[in-house]
C-alpha positions as CSV (number, residue, x, y, z in Angstrom):
1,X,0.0,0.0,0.0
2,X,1.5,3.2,-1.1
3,X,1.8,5.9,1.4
4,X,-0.4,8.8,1.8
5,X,0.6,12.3,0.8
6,X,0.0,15.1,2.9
7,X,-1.1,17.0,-0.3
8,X,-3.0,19.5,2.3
9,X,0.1,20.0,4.8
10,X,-2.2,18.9,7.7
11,X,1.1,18.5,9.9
12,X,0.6,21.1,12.0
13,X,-2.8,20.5,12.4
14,X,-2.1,17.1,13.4
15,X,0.3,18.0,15.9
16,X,-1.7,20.3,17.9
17,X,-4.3,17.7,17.9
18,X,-1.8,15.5,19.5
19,X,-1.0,18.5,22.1
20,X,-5.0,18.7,22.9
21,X,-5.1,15.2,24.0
22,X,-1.9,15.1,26.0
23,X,-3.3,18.1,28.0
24,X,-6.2,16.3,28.9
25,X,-4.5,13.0,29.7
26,X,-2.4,14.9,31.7
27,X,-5.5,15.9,34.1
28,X,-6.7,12.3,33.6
29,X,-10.2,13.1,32.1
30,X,-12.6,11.9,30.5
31,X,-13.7,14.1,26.7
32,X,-15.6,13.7,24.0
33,X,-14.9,16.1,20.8
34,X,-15.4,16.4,17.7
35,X,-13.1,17.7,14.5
36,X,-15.5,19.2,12.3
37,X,-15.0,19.4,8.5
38,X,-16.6,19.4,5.2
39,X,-17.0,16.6,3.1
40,X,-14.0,15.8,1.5
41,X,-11.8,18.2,3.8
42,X,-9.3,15.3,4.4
43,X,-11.0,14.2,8.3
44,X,-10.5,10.4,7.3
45,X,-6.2,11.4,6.6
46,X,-5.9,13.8,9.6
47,X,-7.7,10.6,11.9
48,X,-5.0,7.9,10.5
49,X,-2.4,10.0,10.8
50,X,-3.3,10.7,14.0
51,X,-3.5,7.5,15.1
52,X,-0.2,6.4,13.5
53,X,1.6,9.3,16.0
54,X,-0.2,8.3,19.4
55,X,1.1,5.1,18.2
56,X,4.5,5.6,17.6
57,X,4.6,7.5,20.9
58,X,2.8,4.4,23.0
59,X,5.6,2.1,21.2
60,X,8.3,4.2,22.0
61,X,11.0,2.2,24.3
62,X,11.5,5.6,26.1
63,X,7.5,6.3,26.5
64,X,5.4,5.3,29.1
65,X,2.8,3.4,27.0
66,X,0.0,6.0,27.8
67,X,-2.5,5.2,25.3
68,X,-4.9,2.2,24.2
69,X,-6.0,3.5,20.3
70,X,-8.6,2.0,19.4
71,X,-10.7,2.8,15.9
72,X,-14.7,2.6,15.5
73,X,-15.7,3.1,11.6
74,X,-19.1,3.7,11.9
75,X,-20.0,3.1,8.4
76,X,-18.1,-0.6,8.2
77,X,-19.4,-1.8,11.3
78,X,-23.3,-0.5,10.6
79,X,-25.2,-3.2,9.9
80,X,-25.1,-3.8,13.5
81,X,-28.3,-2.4,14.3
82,X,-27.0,-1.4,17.9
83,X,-23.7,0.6,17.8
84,X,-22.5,-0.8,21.4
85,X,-22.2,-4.2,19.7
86,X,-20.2,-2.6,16.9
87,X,-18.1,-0.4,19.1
88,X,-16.7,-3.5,21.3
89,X,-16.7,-5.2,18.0
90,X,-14.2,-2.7,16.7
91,X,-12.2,-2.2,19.4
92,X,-11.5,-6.2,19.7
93,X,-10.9,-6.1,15.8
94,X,-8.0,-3.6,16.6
95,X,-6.7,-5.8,19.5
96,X,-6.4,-8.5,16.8
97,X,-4.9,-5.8,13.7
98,X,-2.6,-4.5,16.4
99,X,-0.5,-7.4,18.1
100,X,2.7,-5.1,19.1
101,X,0.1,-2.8,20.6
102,X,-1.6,-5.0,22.9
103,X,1.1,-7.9,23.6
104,X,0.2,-9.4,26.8
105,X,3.3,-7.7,28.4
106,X,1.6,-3.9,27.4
107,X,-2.0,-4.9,27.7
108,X,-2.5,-6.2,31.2
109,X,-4.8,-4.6,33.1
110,X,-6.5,-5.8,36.5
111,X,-3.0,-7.0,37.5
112,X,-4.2,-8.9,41.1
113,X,-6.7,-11.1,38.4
114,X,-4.2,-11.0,35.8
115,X,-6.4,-9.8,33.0
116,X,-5.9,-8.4,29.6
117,X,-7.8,-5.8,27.6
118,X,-9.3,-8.4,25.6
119,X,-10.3,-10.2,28.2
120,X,-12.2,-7.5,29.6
121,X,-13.8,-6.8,26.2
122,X,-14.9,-10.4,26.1
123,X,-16.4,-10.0,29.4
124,X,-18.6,-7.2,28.1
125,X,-19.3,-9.0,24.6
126,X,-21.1,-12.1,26.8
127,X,-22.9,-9.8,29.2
128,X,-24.1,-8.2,26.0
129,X,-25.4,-11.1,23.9
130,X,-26.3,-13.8,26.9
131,X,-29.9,-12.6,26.4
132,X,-29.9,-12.7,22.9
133,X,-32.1,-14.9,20.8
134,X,-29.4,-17.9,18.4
135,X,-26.4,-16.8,19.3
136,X,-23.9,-19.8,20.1
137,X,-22.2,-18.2,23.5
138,X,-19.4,-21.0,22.8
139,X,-18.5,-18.9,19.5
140,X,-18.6,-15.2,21.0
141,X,-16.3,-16.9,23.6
142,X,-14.3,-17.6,21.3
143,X,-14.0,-14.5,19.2
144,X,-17.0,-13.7,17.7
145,X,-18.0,-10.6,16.0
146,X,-16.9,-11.4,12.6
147,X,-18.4,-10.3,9.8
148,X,-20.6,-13.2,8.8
149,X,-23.6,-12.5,6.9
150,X,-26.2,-15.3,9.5
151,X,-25.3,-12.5,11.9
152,X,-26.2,-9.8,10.4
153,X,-30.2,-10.4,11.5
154,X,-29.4,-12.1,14.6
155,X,-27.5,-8.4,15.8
156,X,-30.1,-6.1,14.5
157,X,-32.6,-8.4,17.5
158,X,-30.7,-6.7,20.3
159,X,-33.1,-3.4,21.1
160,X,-35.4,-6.0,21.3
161,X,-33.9,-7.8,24.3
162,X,-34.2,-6.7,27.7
163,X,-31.1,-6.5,30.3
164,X,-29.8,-3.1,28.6
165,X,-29.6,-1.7,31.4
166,X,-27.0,-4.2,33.3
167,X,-25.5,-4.4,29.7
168,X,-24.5,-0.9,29.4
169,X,-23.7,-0.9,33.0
170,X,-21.2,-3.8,32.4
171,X,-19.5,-2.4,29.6
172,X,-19.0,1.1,31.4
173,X,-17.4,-0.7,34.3
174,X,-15.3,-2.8,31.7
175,X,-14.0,0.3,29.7
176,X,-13.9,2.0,32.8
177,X,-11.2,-0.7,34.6
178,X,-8.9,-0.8,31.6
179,X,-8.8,2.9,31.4
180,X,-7.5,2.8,35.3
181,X,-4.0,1.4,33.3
182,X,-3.8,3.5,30.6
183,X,-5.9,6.5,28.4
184,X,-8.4,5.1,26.1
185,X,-8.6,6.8,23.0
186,X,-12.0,5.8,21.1
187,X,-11.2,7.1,17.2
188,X,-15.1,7.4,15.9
189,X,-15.2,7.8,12.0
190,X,-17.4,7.9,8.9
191,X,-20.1,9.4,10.7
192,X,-21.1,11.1,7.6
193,X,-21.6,7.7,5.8
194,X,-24.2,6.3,7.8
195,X,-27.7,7.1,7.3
196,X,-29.1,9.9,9.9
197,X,-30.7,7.3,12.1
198,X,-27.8,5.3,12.7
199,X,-25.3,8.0,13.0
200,X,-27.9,9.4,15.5
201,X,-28.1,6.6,17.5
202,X,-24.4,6.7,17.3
203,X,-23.6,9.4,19.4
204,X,-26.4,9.0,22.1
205,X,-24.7,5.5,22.5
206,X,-21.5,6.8,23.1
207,X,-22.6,9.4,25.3
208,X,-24.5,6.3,27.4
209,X,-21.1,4.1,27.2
210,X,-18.2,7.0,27.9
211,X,-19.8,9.9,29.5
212,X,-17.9,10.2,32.6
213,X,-15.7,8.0,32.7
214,X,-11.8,9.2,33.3
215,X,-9.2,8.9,31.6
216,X,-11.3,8.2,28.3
217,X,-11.0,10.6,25.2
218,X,-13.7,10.0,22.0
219,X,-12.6,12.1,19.1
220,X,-15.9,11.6,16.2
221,X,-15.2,12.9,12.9
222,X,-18.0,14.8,12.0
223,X,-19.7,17.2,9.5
224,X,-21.2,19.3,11.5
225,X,-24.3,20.8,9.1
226,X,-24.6,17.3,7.5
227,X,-25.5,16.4,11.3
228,X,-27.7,19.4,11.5
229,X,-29.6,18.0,8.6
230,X,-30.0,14.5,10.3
231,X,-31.1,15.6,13.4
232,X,-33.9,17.7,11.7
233,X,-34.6,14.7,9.8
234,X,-35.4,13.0,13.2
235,X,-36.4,15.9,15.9
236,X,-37.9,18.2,13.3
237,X,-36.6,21.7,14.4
238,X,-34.8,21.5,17.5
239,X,-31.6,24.0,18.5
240,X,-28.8,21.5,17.2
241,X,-26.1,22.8,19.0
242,X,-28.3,22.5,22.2
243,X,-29.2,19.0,21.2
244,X,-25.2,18.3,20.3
245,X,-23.1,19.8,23.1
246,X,-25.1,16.8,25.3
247,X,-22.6,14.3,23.7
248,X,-19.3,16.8,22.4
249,X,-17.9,19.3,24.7
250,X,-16.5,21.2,22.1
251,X,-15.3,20.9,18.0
252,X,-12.3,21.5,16.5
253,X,-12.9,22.8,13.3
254,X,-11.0,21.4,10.1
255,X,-10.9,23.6,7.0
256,X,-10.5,22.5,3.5
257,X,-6.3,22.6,4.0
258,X,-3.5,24.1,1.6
259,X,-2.7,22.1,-1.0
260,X,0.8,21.5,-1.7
261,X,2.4,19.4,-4.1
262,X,0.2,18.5,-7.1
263,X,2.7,17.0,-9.1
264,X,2.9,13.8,-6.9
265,X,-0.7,13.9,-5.7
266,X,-1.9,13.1,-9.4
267,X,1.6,11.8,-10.7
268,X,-0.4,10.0,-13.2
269,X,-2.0,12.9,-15.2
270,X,1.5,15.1,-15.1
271,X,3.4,12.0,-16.6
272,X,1.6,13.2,-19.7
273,X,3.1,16.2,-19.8
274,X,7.0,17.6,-20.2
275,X,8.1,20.6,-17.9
276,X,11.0,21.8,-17.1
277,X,11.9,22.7,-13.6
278,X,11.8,26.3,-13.2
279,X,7.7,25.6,-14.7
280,X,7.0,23.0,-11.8
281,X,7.0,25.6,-8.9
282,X,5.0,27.8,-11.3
283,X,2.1,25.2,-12.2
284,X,2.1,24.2,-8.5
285,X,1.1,27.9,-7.6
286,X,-1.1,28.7,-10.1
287,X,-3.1,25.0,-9.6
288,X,-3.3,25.8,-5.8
289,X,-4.6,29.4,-7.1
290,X,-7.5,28.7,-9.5
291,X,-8.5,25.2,-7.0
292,X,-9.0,27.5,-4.1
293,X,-12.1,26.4,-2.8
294,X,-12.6,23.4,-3.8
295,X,-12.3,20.1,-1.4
296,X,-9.8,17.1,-2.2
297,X,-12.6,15.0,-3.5
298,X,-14.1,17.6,-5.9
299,X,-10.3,17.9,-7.1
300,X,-9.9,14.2,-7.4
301,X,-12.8,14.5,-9.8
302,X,-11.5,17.5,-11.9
303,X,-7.8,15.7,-12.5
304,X,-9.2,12.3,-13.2
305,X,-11.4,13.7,-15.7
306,X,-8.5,15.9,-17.3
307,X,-6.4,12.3,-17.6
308,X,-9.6,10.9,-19.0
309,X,-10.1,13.6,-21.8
310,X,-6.6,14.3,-22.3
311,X,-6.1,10.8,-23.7
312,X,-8.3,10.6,-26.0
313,X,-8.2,14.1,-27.2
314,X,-4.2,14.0,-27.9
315,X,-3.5,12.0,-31.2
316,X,0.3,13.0,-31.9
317,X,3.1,12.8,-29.2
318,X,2.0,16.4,-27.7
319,X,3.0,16.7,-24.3
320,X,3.3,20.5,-23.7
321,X,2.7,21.7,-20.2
322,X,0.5,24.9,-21.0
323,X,-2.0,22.1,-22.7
324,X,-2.4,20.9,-18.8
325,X,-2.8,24.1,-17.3
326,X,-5.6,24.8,-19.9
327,X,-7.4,21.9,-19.3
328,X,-7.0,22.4,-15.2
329,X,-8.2,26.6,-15.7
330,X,-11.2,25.1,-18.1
331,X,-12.7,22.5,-16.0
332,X,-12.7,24.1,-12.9
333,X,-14.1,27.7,-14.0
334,X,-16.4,25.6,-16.2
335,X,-17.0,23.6,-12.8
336,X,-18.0,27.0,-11.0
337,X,-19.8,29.0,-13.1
338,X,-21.8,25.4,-14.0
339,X,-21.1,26.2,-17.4
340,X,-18.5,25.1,-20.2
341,X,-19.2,28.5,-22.1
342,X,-16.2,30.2,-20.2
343,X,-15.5,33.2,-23.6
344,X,-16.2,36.1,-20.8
345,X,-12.2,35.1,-19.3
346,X,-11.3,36.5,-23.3
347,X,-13.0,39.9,-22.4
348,X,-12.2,43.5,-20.9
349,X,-13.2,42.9,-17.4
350,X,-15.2,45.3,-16.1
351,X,-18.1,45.0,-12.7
352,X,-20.8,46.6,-15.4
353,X,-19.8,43.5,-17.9
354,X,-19.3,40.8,-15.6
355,X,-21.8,41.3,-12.5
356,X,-23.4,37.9,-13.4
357,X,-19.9,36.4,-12.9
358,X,-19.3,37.5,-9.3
359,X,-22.3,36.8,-8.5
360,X,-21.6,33.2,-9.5
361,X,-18.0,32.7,-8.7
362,X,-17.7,34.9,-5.5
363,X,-15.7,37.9,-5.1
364,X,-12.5,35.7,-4.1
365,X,-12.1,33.6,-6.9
366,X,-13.0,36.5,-9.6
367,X,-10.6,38.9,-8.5
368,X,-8.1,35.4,-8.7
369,X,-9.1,35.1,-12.5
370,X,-9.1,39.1,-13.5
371,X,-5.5,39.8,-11.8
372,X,-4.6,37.6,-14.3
373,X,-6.4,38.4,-17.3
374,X,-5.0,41.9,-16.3
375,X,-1.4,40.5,-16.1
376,X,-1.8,39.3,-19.5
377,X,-3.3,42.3,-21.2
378,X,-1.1,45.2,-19.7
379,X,2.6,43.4,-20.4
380,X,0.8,43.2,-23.9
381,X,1.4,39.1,-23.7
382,X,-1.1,38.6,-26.9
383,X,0.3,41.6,-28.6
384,X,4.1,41.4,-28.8
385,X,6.0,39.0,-31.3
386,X,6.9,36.4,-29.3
387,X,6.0,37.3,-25.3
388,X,3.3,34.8,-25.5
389,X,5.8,32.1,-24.8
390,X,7.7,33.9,-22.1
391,X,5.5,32.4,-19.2
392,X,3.6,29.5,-18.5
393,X,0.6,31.2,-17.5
394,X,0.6,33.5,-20.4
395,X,0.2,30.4,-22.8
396,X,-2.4,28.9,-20.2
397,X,-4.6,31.8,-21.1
398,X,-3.8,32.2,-24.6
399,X,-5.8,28.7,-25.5
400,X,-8.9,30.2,-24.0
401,X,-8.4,33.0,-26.6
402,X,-7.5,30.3,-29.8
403,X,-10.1,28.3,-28.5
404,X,-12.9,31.2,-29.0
405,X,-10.9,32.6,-31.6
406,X,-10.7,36.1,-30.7
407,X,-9.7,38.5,-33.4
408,X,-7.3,40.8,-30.8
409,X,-5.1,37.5,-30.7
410,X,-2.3,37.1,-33.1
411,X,-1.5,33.8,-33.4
412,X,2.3,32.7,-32.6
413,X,2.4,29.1,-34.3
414,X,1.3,26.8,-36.8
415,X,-1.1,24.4,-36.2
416,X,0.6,21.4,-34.9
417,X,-2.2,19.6,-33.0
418,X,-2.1,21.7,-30.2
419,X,-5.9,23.5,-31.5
420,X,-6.6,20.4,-32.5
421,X,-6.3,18.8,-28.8
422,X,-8.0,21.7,-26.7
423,X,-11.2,21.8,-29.3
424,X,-11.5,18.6,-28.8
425,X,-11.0,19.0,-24.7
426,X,-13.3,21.1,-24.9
427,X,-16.1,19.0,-27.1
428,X,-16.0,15.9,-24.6
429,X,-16.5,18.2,-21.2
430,X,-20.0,17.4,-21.4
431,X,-20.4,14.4,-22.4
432,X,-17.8,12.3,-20.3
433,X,-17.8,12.6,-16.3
434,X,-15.8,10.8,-13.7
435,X,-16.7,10.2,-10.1
């Protein structure tokens, strides 16, 4: 498995989400928080990485082993109908992913009865299913909780069952005893994924499991409007932040990151293209520049399409790097204004002339696209004999104006393919999509 870039230079973020926990493990509390981000804002990157570095800090030979990480994906663990079944289930599926982690020498907990984490965990697992209806006790003994589809039904009985209660009770007191040896983190992610009942039901059991207990920290990834939406869905309208700050004492709020770094992100798509290495620090800023705005995932979208496109519009050995810039500035302007007619870039810019366009692209991102269209047009770039090809940029913008074939452009070259390739670019916007 190839390693993850951090494309959107979450380092520092990371790191003072580290800080934040060791302050409240230092006091020996017991927190529930959530990191708050959009769709595709990168919370699923910033939560492994996370993890990997309270990991490499319990496995250091000079630490003190503070932490038990353990990591509850909502979403691959929800067709358990009740999320304390697929919470324990989770964290004994880390036991068994982790073996340096929780070697019998790290894991013991209840020293005088000589007791491990996972036995404690099975403890809770049989006072959770005694009562239920088919379940072979012998087999949850044994390590059950695997994903077996005869299961599936047999889990989705347990609301049914009576003895919650005493279950949740046990499994408080269980979480409770191995946190006396060490911090529990409880890692809570793809929340967004799960459908608003479930993710509902979520939280308010892991408020009921972890609320007050010390020494245990539950970080959920969250979205917090998509949340909003769900509990509406449910309550009808109810003061959500009221309703939330019952389960998370506070957020920390994750914003869409600064990309860095494009060229190995999407490696694939810029093998297509030649550029030399005084261009590379130039195409990096003016990608991060005209994708302002836009999450990872939407971005994902708009390169994967460009690869698409790209290879079947090219039909001779073209690999000019101005060719990828165009295609980058076409899709996503076309992307924002919702519309692949893009000619008003090609024009004098002027509020009167191109209201409608703020309006639709935001005040931000327009004044990104007119400083420069200005740039252009007052060092004469279309004008002069050859000063189209003294930057990058320049010739970016200068297949906007062959494409629309604007009469103030003098053209610089002979048609080698180059028209050829961004008509057809162009053509096959609509028509092909990627997700």
């Amino acid at each position: 498995m190839s390693k993850k870039l951090d494309v959107l230079n979450r380092g520092k973020f990371i790191s003072k989400l580290i800080l934040l926990v060791e302050g409240i493990v230092e006091k020996k509390q017991g927190c529930c928080f959530g990191i708050d981000g959009a769709w595709g804002s990168g919370k699923t990157f910033v939560l492994e990485k996370f993890e990997e570095q309270l990991k490499d800090i319990q496995c250091e030979e000079t630490a003190d082993n503070r932490y038990y990480v353990f990591h509850y994906d909502c979403w691959k663990y929800d067709y358990y109908d009740e999320p304390i079944i697929a919470i324990i289930s989770a964290m004994l599926d880390t036991i068994e992913n982790e073996p340096k982690l929780f070697s019998k020498e790290i894991q013991q907990v209840g020293k005088l009865a000589g007791k491990t984490v996972k036995d404690v965990l099975k403890a809770i697992v049989g006072e959770l299913t005694k009562n239920k209806i088919g379940i072979n006790l012998v087999e949850v003994a044994n390590g059950i909780l695997e994903e077996y589809d005869e299961e599936k039904e047999k889990n989705k009985q347990f609301d049914s069952l009576y003895g919650f209660r005493k279950a949740l009770e046990a499994t408080r007191a269980g979480i409770q005893e191995i946190a006396e040896y060490k911090t529990v983190v409880i890692v809570v992610d793809e929340l967004d994924r799960c459908l608003p009942t479930y993710s509902i039901k979520v939280l308010e059991r892991l408020h009921h499991i972890f609320n007050g207990l010390d020494n245990v920290i539950v970080i959920v990834s969250m979205d917090k409007s998509q949340l909003e939406h769900s509990i509406n869905s449910i309550y009808g309208k109810i003061n959500v932040d009221t309703y939330l700050r019952k389960f998370i004492s506070f957020k920390v709020s994750l914003d869409n990151g600064e990309v860095e770094r494009y060229a190995e992100k999407f490696s694939e798509y810029f093998s297509m293209f030649d550029m030399l290495d005084e261009e590379r620090d130039e195409i990096e800023f003016f990608l991060s520049e005209i994708l302002t705005g836009l999450d990872m995932r939407t971005q994902e979208r708009i390169f994967n399409k460009a690869k698409v496109i790209h290879t079947i519009a090219v039909t001779d050995n073209i690999r000019d790097c101005s060719i990828m810039t165009f295609e980058m500035l076409y899709l996503t302007v076309s992307l924002k204004m919702k519309d692949k007619d893009i000619q008003w870039v090609c024009t004098a810019w002027t509020s009167a002339r191109n209201a409608n366009v703020l309006r639709r692209l935001g005040e931000s991102y327009y004044n990104i696209l007119q400083k420069y269209q200005s740039m252009i047009y007052n060092g004469a770039t279309f004008k002069g004999k050859n000063e189209i090809k003294d930057t990058l940029i320049g010739k970016t913008f200068y297949w906007l104006y062959v494409l629309y074939k604007r009469e103030d452009v003098i053209y610089l070259h002979t048609d080698d393919g180059r028209t050829g390739i961004i008509k057809r670019f162009a053509d096959l916007i609509d028509i092909i999509d990627v997700d």
